[in-house]
N, C-alpha and C positions, 0 to 999 in steps of 0.2 A: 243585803246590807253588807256583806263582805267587802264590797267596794268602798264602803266609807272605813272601814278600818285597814285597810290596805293603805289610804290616801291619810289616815291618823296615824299610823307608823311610821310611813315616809315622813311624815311632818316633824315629827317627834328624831326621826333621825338627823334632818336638814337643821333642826334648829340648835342638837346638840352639838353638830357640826360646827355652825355659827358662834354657838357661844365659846368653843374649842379655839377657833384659828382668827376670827375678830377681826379677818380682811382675806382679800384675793392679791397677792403679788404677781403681776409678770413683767417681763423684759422688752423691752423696746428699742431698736436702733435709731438713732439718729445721726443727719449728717452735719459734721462739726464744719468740718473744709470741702469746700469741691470747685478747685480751682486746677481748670485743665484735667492731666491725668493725674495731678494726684486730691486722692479723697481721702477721707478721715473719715470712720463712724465713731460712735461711743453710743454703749448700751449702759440701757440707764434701768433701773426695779423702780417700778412704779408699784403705789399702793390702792387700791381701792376698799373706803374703812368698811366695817360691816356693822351698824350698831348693835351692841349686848342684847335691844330692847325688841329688834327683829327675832332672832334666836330665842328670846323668852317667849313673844306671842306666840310663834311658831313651833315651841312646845307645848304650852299651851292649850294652844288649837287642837293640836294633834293629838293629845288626852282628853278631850270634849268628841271629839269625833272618834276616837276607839269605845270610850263610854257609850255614846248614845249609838254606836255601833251594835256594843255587845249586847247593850238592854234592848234593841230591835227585833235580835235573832231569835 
């Protein structure tokens, strides 16, 4: 049963994470102008949101499975 509480720690870590940062930013190029040789990029931060409500199950979970972890062993 070790392995269900290995997998309810990680959960419990990931969800606090989630509730901590509420999205993933990274950077993206794009191209503005590309006419002949001359080109243009512009990078742009994109967001992708993360709901508060994933992080909450995700902790959650993660305390139901260290529980019924520990009460196994």
């Amino acid at each position: 049963m070790r392995g269900i509480v290995v997998v309810g720690i990680a959960l419990i870590v990931l969800g606090v994470v989630a509730l901590a940062w509420q999205g993933i930013t990274y950077t993206s190029k794009e191209k503005v102008v590309d006419v002949g040789p001359l080109k243009v990029e512009a990078e742009r931060q994109k967001t992708i949101p993360v709901s508060p409500v994933v992080g909450g199950v995700a902790v959650a979970a993660g305390l139901v499975l260290v529980v019924v972890g520990a009460r196994r062993s």
